[in-house]
Short mmCIF file of the C-alpha atoms (twelve columns), coordinates in Angstrom:
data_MODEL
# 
_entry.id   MODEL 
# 
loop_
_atom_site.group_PDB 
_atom_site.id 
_atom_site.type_symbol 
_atom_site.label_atom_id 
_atom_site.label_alt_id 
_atom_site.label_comp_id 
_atom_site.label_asym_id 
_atom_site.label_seq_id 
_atom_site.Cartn_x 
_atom_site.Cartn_y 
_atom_site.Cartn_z 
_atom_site.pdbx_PDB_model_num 
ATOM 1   C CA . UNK A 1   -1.464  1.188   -29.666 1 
ATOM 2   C CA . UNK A 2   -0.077  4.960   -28.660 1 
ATOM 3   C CA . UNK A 3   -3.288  6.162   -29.592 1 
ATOM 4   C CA . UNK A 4   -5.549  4.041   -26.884 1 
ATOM 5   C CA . UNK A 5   -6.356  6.360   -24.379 1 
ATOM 6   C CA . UNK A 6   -7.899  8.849   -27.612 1 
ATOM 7   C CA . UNK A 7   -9.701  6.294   -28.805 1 
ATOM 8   C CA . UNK A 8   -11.088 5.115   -25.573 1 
ATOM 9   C CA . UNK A 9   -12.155 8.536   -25.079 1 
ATOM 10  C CA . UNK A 10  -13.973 8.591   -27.892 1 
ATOM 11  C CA . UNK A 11  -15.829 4.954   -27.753 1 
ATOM 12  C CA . UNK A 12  -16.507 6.263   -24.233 1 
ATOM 13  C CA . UNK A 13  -18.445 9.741   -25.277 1 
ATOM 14  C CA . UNK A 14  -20.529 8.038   -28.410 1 
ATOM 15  C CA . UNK A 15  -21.225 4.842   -25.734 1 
ATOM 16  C CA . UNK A 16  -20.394 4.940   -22.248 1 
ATOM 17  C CA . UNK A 17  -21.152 1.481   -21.260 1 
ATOM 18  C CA . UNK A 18  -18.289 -0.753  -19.843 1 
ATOM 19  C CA . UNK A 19  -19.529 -3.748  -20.929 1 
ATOM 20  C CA . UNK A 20  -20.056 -2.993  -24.217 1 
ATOM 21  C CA . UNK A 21  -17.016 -1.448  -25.041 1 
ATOM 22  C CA . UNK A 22  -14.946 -4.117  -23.036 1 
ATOM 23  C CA . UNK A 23  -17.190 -6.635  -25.539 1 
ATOM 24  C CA . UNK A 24  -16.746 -4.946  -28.525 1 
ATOM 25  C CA . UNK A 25  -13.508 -2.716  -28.791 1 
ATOM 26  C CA . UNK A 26  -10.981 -3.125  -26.016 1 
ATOM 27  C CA . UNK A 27  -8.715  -5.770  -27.145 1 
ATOM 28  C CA . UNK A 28  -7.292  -8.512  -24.701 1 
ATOM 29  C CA . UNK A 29  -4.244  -7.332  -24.142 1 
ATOM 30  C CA . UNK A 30  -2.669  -5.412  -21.257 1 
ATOM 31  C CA . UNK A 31  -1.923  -2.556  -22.086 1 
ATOM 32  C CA . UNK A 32  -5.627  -1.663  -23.675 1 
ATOM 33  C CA . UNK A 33  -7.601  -2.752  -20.471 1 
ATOM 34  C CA . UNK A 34  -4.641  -0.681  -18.131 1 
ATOM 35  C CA . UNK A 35  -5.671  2.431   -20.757 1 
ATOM 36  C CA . UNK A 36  -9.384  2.043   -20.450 1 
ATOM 37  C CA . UNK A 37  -8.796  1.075   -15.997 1 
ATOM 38  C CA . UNK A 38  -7.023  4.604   -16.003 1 
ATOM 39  C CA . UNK A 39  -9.739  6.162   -17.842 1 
ATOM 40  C CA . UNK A 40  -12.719 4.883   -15.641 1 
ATOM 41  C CA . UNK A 41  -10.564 5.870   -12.427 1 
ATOM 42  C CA . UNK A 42  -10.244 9.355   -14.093 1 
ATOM 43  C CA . UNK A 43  -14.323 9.276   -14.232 1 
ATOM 44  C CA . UNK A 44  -14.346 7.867   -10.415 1 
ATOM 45  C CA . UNK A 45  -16.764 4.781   -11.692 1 
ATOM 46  C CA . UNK A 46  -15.982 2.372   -9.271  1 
ATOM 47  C CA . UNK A 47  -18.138 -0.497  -10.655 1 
ATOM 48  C CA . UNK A 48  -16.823 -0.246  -14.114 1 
ATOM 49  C CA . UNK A 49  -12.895 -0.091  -13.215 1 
ATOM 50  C CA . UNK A 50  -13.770 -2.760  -10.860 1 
ATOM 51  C CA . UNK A 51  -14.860 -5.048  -13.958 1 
ATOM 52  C CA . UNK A 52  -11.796 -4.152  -16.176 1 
ATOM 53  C CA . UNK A 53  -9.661  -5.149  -13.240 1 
ATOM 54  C CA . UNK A 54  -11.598 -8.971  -13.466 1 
ATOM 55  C CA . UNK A 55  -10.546 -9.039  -17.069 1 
ATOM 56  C CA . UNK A 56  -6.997  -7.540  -16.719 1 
ATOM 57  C CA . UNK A 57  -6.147  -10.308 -14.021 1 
ATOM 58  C CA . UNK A 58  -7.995  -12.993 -16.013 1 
ATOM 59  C CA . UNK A 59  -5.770  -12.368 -18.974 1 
ATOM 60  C CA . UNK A 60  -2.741  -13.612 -16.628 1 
ATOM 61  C CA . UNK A 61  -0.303  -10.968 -18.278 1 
ATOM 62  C CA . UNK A 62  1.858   -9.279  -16.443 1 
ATOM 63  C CA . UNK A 63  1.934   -5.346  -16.282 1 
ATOM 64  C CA . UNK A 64  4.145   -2.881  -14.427 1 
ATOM 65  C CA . UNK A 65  3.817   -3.013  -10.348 1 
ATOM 66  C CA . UNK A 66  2.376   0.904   -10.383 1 
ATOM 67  C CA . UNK A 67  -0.914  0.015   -12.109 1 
ATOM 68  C CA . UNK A 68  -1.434  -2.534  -9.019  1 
ATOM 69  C CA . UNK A 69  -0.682  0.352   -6.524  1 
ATOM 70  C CA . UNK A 70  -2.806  2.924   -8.589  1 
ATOM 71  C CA . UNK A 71  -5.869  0.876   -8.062  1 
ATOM 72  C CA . UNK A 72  -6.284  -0.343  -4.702  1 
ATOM 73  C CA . UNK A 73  -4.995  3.072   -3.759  1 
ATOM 74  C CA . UNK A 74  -8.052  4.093   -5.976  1 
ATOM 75  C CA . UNK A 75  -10.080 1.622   -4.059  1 
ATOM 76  C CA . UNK A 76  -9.109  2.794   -0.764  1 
ATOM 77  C CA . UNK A 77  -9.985  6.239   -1.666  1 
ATOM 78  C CA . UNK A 78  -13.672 5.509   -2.341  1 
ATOM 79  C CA . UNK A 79  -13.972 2.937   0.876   1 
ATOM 80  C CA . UNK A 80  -13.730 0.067   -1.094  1 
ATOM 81  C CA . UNK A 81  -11.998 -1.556  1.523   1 
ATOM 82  C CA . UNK A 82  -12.629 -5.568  0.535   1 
ATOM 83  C CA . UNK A 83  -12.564 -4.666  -3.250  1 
ATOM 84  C CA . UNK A 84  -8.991  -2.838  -2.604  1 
ATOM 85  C CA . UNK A 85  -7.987  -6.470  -0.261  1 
ATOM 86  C CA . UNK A 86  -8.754  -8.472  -2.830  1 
ATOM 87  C CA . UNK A 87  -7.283  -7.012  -6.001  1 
ATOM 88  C CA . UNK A 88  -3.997  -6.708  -3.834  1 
ATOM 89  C CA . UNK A 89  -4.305  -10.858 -3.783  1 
ATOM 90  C CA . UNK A 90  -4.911  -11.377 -7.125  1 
ATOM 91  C CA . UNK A 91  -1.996  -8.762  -8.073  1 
ATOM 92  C CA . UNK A 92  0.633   -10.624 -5.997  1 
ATOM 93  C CA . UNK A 93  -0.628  -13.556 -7.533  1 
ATOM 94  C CA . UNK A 94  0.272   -12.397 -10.722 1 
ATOM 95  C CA . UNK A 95  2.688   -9.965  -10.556 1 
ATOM 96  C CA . UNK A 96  5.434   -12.264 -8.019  1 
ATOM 97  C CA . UNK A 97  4.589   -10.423 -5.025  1 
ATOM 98  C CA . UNK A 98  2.989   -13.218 -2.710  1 
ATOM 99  C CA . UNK A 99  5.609   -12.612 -0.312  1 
ATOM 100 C CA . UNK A 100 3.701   -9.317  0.148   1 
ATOM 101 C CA . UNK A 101 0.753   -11.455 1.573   1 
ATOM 102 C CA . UNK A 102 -0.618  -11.248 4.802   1 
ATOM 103 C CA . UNK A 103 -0.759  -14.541 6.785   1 
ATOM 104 C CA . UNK A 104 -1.682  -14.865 10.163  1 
ATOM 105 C CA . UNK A 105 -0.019  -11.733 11.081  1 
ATOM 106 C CA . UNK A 106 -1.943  -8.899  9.025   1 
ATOM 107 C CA . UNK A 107 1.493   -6.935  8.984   1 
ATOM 108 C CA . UNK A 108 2.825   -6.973  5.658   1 
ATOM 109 C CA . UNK A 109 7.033   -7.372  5.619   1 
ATOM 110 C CA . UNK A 110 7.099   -6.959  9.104   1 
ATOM 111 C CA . UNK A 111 10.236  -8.379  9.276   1 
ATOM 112 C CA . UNK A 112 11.788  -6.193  6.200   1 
ATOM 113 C CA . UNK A 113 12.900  -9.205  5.018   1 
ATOM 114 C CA . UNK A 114 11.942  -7.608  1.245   1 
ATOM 115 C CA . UNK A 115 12.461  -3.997  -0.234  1 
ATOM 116 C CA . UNK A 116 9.521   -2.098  0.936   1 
ATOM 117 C CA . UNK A 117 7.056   -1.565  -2.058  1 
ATOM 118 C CA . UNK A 118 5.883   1.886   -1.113  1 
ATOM 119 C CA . UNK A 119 2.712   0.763   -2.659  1 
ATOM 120 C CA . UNK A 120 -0.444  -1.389  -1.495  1 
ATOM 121 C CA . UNK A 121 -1.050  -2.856  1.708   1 
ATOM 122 C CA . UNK A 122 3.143   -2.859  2.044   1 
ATOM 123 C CA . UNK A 123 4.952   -0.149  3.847   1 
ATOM 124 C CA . UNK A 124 4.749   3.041   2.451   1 
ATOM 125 C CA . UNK A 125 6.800   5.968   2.672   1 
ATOM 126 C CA . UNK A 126 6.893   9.798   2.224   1 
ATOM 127 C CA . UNK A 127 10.418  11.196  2.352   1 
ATOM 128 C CA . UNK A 128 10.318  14.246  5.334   1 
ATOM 129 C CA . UNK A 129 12.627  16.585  6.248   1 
ATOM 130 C CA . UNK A 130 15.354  15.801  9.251   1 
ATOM 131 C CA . UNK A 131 14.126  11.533  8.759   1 
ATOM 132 C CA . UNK A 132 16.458  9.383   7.162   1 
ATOM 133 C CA . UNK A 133 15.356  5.899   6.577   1 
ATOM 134 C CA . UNK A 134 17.359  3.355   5.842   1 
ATOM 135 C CA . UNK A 135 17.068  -1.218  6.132   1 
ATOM 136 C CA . UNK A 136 19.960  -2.007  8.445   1 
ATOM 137 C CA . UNK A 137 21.580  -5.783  7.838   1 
ATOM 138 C CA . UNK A 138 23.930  -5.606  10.929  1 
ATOM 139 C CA . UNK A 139 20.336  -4.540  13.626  1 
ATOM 140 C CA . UNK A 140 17.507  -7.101  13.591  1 
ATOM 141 C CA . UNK A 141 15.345  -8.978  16.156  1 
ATOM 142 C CA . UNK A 142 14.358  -11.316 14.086  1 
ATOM 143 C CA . UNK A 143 14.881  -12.118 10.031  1 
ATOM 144 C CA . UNK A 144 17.901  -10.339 8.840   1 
ATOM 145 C CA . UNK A 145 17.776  -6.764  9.392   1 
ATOM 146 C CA . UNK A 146 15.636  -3.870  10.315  1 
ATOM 147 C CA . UNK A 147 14.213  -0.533  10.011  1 
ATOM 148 C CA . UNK A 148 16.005  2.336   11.088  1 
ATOM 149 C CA . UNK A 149 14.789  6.065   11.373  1 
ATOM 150 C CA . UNK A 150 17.455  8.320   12.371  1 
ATOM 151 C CA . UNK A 151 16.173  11.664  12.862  1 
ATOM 152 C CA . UNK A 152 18.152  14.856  12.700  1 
ATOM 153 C CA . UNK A 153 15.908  17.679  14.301  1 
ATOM 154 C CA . UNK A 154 13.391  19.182  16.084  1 
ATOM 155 C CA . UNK A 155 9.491   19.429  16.070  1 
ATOM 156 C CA . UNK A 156 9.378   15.907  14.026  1 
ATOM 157 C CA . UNK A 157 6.249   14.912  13.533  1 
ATOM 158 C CA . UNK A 158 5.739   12.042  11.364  1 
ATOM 159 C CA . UNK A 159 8.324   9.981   10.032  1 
ATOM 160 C CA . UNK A 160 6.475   8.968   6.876   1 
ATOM 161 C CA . UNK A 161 6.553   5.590   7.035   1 
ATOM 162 C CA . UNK A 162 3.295   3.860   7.448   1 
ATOM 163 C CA . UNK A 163 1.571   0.623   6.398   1 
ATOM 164 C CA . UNK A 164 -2.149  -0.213  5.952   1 
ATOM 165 C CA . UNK A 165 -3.731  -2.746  7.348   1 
ATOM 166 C CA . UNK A 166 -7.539  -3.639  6.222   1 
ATOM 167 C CA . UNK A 167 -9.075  -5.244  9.338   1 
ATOM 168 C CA . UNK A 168 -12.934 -6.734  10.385  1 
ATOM 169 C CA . UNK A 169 -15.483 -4.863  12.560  1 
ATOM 170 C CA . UNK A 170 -16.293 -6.517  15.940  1 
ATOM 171 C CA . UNK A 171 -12.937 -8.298  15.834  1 
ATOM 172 C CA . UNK A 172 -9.685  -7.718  18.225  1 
ATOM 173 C CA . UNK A 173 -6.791  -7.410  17.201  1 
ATOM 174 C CA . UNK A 174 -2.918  -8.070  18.935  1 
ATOM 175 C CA . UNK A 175 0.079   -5.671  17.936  1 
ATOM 176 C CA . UNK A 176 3.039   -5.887  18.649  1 
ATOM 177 C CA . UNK A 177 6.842   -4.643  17.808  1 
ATOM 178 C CA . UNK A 178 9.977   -4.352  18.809  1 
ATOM 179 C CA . UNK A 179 12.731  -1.664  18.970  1 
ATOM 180 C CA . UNK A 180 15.994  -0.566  19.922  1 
ATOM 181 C CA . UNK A 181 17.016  3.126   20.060  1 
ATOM 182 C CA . UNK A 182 20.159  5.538   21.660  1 
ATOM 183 C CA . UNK A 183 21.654  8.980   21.257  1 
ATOM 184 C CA . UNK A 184 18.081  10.987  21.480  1 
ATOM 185 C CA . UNK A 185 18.848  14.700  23.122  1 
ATOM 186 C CA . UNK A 186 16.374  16.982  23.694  1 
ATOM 187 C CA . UNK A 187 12.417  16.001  25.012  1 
ATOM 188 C CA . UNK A 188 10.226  13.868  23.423  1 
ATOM 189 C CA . UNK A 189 11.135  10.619  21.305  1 
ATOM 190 C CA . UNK A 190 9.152   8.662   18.529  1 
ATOM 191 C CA . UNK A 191 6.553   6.696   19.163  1 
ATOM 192 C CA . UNK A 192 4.156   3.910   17.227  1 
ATOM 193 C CA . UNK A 193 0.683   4.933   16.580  1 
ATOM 194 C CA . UNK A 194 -2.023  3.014   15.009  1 
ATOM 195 C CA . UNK A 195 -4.418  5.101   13.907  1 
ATOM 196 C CA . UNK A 196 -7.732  4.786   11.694  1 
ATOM 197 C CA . UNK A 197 -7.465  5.765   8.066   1 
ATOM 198 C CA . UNK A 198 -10.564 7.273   7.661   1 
ATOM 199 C CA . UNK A 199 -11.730 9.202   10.344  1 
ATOM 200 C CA . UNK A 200 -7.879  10.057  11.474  1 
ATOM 201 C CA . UNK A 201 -8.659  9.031   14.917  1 
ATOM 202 C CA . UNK A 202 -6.240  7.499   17.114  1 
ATOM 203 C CA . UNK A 203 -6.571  3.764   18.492  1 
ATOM 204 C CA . UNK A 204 -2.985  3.538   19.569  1 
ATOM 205 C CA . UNK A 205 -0.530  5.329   20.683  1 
ATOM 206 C CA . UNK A 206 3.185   3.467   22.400  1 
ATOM 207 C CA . UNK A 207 5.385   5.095   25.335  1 
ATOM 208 C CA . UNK A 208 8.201   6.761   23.911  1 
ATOM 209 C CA . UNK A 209 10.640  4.526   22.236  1 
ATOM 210 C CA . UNK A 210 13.323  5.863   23.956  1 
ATOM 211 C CA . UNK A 211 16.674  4.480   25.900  1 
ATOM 212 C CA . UNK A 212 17.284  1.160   25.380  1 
ATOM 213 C CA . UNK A 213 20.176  -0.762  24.175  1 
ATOM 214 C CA . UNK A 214 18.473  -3.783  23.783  1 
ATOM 215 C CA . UNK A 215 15.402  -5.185  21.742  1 
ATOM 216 C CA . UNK A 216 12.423  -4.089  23.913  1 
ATOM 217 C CA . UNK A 217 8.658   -4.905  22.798  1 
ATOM 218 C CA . UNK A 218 5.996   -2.688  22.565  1 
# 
């Protein structure tokens, strides 16, 4: 089994055709079709990880959370947006995340209710310098606690903390938050942008989320 990813390699150079080798030498377990999903990713075929992902979930064995995260982030990538939507679904499904679902709000964990997956279509984050993040239990507007970003210097400008949200042309969208914030010196204060993925644009950028003691909406 330690020697998968060789022999993959090699199947793969005498006969690179998915099907075949998913027919005739990839075993139905796991950890083979995760080996030979990491090796098509490598190789950027889309189609062809995209069928070992049908057979990995239809084998209805559970696998470490990263693989999950590693391909729709793979998915995203190469603007597989629906592809990327769906495999999240069938990997909560399977992996004990459906609480990681959208429902009728498309914000995943809004509430913080669960530990932030830094994966998927859940928050992520990217630790930055002067940002402290923590999930507060004795702050919440609704649920049972909250995020807070404390900051702790100047010329800030991200807090790394961002969630992706796959959405449908020609459709409008609501958003809506809700914050509380105190003890900001200086100019300036954080604000909540939603912003495209792929062209970087932004579509939506709040007033400063500055001086108020109370929850406040945005």
């Amino acid at each position: 089994p330690n020697m998968a990813v060789l022999a993959l390699r090699l199947c793969w150079r005498v006969s690179p055709d998915v099907d075949s080798l998913l027919a005739n030498v990839v075993p139905p377990t796991a950890e083979a079709n995760i080996a030979f999903l990491q090796l098509l990713m490598s190789k950027k075929d889309t189609a062809g990880a995209i069928k070992v992902w049908q057979r990995l979930v239809a084998l209805r064995r559970p696998f470490d959370n990263r693989h999950l995260f590693e391909y729709v982030k793979f998915l995203i990538a190469d603007h597989q947006v629906e592809p990327a939507r769906l495999a999240w679904r069938q990997g909560a499904d399977l992996l004990g995340l459906s609480a990681y679902l959208p429902s009728s709000n498309l914000i995943v964990n809004g509430q913080f209710s669960q530990e932030p997956l830094d994966g998927g279509f859940d928050w992520n984050y990217q630790p930055q310098r002067w940002v402290t993040l923590t999930l507060d239990p004795t702050q919440f507007h609704s649920g049972h606690r909250s995020l807070s970003i404390a900051f702790d210097g100047a010329g800030i400008s991200d807090a790394g903390f961002y969630q992706l949200v796959p959405v449908q042309p020609g459709k409008e969208y609501d958003f809506e938050a809700f914050y509380k914030s105190d003890e900001f010196q200086g100019a300036g204060g954080p604000v909540l942008t939603v912003r495209d993925f792929y062209g970087g644009q932004s579509l939506f950028t709040s007033e400063e989320l500055k001086n108020s003691e109370v929850w406040k909406p945005v």
